[in-house]
N, C-alpha and C positions, 0 to 999 in steps of 0.2 A: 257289712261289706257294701256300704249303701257309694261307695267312691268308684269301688270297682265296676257294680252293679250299674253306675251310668256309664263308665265306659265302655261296656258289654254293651247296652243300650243304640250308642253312640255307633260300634261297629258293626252293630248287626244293620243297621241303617243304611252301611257302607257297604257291605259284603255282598251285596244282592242278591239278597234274600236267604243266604246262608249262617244259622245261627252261632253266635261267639260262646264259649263257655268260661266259664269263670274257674280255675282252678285254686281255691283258697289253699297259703305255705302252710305250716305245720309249726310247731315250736316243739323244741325237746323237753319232754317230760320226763326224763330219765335224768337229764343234769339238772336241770331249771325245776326246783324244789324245794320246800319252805325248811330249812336247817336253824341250827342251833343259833341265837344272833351274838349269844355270848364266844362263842369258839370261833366266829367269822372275824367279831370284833380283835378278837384276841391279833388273830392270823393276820388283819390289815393293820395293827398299830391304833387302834380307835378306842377311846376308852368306854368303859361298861356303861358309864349313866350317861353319855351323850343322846342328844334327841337329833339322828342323822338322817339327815336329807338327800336323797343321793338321783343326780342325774346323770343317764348315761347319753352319749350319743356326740355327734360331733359339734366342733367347738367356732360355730357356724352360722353366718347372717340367717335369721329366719326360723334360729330355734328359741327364741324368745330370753335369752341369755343376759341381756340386760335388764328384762322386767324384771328376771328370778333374782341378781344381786340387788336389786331395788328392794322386791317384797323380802327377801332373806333381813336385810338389811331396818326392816322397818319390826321382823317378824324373832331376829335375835333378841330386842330387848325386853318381848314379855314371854318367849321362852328360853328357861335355864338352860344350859348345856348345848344350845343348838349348835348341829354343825351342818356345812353343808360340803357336799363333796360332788367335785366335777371331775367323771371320767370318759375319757378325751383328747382330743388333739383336733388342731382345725387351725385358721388362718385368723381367729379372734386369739386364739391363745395367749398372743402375749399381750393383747389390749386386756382383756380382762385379769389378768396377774397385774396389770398395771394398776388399774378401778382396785383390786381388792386392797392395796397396798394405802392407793391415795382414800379408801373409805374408811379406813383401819379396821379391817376386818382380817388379817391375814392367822389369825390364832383361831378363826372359827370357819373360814373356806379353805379348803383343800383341793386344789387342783392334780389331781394323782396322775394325770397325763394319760397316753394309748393303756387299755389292758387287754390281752390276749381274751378270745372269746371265752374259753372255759375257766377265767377267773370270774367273770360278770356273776355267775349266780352265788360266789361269797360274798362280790359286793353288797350283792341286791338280801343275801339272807342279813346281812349286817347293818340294812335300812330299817326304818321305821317307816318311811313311806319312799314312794318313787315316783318324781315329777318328770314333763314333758309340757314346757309350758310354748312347743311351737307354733308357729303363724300359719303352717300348712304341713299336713303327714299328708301319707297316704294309709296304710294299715301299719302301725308302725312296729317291729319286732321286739323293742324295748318293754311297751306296752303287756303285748304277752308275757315275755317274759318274767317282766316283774310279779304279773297274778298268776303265773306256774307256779315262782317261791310264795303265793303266800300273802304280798306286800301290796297292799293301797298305794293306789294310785294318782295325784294328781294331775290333769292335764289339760289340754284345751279341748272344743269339741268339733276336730277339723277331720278334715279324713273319715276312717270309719272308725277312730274313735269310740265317739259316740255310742258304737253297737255292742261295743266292750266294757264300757263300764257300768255297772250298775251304783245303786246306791248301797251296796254291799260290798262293794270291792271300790269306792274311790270316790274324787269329786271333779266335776267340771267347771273350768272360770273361762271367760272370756280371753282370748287373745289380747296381748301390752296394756292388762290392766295387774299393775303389781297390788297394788290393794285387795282387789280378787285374791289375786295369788296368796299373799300371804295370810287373808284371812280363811281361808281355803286348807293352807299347810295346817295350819294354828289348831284348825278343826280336827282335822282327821289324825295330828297328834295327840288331840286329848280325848283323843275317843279307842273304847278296845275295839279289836280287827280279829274277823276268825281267818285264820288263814286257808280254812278247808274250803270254806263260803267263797271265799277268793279266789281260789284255785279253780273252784267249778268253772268258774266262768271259761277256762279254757281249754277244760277235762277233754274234750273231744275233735282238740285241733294238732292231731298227731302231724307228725312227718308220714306213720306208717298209713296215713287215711288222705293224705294228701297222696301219695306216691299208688295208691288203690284204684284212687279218682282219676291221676292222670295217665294209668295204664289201660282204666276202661276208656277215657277216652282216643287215647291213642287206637287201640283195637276197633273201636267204632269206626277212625278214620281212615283206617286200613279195609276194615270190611264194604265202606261206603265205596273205597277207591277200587276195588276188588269187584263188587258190584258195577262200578261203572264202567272198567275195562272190559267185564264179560258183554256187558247190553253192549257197546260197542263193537267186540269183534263177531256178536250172533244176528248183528241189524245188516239186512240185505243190501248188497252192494247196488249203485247206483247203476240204473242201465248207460250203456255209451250212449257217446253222444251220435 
């Protein structure tokens, strides 16, 4: 949480002299869970041996969207079956259906458009890996998400990122270098993945331990404020003038 962490930083600076707290979200581990890839494939129309690359998130300057059909693009012809799928919607959407048509890739990217949130974790059980190859996150939900199901990760190392992936759950490239990127996917396609090892990583970032955190804090600021009303109406009143 090293993004958040300077902005806590940054306001405590501001606050005079009053400390900021960091309330890290939660990701659901109850949906977001490593499933069957063959029954997800099934359920999305995806066929069994494809080697599926799946980005979620919007379809949006500054999420590295053109690097990714770049390295896709360079990274379909020494992997068989690859495919890659964008779910999404955003103000790129029809520029990049344009690009996939004029690169002739339209048999191997999918642009599956919006998907309601509690379909994301069939997508992501029905990937092989899950990219984010943006120019700036902050902590991104995707992220989690994806190593709740289970699934490696590729991404950039913006944000807090970084704090999240290990070399056990994923790899980090460079931001608009599709070269990286695609030799990056390439890797972590041809490598097995434990999905439990993956999981860990986010084993203890509940909703139920975020909402714990943000009740003690709240109570803290209740009792401070409670405290402060009492010193004030027990402090002697000023003589007249």
């Amino acid at each position: 949480m090293r993004r958040a962490e300077a902005l806590r930083r940054t306001l405590d600076g501001l606050g005079g002299g009053a400390p900021c707290t960091v309330l890290p979200n939660g990701v659901d581990l109850e949906r977001f869970v490593p499933g069957c890839a063959r029954d997800a494939r099934h359920a999305l129309g995806i066929a069994e041996e494809a080697r599926l690359i799946l980005y979620v998130g919007r379809l949006a300057d500054g999420k590295g969207l053109d690097t990714l059909l770049e390295a896709f693009g360079t990274l379909r012809t020494a992997v068989p079956h690859a495919l890659l799928a964008l779910v999404g919607s955003g103000p790129l959407q029809a520029r990049l259906e344009r690009r996939v048509l004029a690169d002739g890739m339209a048999r191997s990217v999918r642009l599956a458009g919006e998907a309601p949130h509690h379909a994301i974790p069939r997508w992501m059980q029905a990937a092989d890996v899950v990219v984010l190859p943006s120019e700036a996150e902050g902590m991104p939900n995707v992220v989690r998400e994806a190593l709740a199901c289970g699934r490696p990760v590729v991404a950039t190392p913006v944000g807090d990122v970084p704090d999240l992936l290990g070399v056990d759950a994923g790899l980090l490239v460079p931001p608009t270098s599709s070269g990286a990127l695609a030799e990056a996917l390439a890797t972590v396609l041809a490598r097995r993945w434990d999905p439990a090892r993956i999981r860990a990583h986010v084993s203890d970032m509940t909703w139920e331990r975020n909402a714990d955190a943000t009740a003690r804090f709240l109570a803290s600021v209740v009792e401070a404020a409670s405290a402060a009303d009492f010193r004030r109406s027990s402090a002697p009143e000023a003589p007249a003038a």
